[in-house]
Every structure is written in structure tokens, then in C-alpha cells.
C-alpha positions as CSV (number, residue, x, y, z in Angstrom):
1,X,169.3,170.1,107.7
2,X,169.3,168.4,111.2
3,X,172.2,165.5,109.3
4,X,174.3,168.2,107.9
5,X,173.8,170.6,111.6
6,X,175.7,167.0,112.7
7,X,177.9,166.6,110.1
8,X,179.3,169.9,110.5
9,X,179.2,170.0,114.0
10,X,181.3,166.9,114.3
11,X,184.2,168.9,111.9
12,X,184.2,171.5,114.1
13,X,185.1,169.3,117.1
14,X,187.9,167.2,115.0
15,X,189.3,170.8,114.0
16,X,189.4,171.6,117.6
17,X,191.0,168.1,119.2
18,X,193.7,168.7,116.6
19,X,194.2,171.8,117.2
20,X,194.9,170.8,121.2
21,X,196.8,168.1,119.9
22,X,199.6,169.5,118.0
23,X,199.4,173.0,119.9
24,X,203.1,171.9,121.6
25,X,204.8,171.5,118.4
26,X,203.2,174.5,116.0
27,X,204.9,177.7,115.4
28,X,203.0,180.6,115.6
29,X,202.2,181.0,112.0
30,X,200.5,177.3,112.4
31,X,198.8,178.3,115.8
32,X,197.0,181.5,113.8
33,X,195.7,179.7,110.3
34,X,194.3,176.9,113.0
35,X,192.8,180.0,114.9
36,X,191.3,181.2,111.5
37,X,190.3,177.1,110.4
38,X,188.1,176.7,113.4
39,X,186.5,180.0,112.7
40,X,186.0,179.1,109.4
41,X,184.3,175.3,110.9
42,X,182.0,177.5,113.3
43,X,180.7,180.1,111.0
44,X,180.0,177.0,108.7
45,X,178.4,175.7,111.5
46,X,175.9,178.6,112.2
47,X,174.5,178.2,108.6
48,X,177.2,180.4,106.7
49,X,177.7,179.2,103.3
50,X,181.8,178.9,103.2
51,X,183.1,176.3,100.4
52,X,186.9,175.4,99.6
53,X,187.3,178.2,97.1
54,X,185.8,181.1,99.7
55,X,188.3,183.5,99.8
56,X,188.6,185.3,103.8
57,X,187.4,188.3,101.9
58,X,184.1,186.5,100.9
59,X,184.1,184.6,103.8
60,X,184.4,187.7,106.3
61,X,181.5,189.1,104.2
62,X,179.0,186.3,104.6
63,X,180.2,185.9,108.5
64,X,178.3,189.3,108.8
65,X,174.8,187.6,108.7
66,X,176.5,185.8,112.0
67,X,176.4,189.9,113.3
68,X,178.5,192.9,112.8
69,X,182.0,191.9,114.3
70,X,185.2,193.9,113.7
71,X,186.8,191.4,115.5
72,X,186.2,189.1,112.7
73,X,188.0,191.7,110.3
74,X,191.2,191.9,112.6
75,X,191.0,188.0,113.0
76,X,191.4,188.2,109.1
77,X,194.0,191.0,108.7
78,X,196.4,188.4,111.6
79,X,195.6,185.2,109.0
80,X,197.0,187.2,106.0
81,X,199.9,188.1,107.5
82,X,200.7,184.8,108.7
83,X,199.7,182.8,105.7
84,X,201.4,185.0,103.1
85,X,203.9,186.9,105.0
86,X,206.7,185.7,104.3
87,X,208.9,188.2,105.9
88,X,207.9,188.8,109.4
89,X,206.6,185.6,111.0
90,X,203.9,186.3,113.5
91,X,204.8,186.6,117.4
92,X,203.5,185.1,120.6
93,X,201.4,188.3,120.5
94,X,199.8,188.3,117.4
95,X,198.7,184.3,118.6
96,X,197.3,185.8,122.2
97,X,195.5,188.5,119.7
98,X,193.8,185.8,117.3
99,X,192.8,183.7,120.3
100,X,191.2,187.0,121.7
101,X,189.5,187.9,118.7
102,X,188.1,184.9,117.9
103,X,186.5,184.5,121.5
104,X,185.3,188.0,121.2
105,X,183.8,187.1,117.9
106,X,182.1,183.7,119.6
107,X,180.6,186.0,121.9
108,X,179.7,188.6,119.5
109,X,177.7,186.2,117.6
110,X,176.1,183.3,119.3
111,X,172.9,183.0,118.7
112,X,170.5,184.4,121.7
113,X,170.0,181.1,124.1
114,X,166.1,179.9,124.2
């Protein structure tokens, strides 16, 4: 379990020196499914079981052992929109909103400190 805490732990900080790395050149659509990809790493991280074929539905669901969040739910509703709208792309608004949310939802659910 320790190996795996490691493993995981080390994709969550590739996932977030990428992100830093080609935050210049991403649109905002980009900017808010690598919002939603390193909530995805951490929840992994904190023990939720989230696979390649989890859908945000399922994975939203599991999150919830994490702690009741609605700001996981709104971080959700913002990836939809920006993976499968095709229409409307996201604003600069709907990015600050995601990078809100998801440091609400860090908050909401880190584990008590010993």
C-alpha cells in the first residue's frame, strides 16, 4: 500500500509540473480538463478507487467517501461543458471558478492532520 501511496503520489506531482508547464499556451477548455485531471490524480491519491473507464459521474460518487463536497459536483458540471461543449467554449471565468472549486474541495476534504 505504502509503494502504490508513492506511485500515485509521484503522478500527482507529474500532473501538476505539466500543468505549470504548458499553463501559457492552453486555452481555457485545456486549463479546466487539467483542473478536473489533477482532481482526478488526488482523489486517487486519498485511496479512491478511479480507473480509466470511471465516468465523472461514478467518479464524483466515490469522491464522496473523501466528504460531502458540492464543490466537487460544480467542479464536474464546468468539466462537461468544456470537454463536450462544443458550442460555447469556457471563459476566463469559468477557469477562475474550477481553480476555486477545486481548492475549496482540497480543503473540504483533507484528511484531519495528526
Amino acid at each position: 500500500a505504502t509503494r502504490l501511496k508513492r506511485i500515485l503520489k509521484k503522478n500527482f506531482d507529474n500532473i501538476k509540473r505539466k500543468k505549470k508547464k504548458k499553463a501559457a499556451v492552453e486555452s481555457n477548455r485545456q486549463k479546466i480538463r487539467a483542473i478536473y485531471r489533477e482532481y482526478l490524480a488526488y482523489i486517487r491519491l486519498n485511496g479512491v478507487a478511479v480507473v480509466r473507464h470511471t465516468t465523472s459521474e461514478e467518479a464524483l460518487s466515490a469522491s464522496k467517501q473523501l466528504g460531502e463536497s458540492d464543490a466537487a459536483g460544480e467542479l464536474r458540471l464546468l468539466y462537461i461543458r468544456a470537454r463536450y461543449n462544443d458550442t460555447e467554449p469556457p471563459g476566463d471565468e469559468d477557469v477562475r471558478r474550477a481553480k476555486e472549486l477545486w481548492e475549496r474541495f482540497q480543503k473540504e476534504s483533507a484528511p484531519p492532520e495528526a
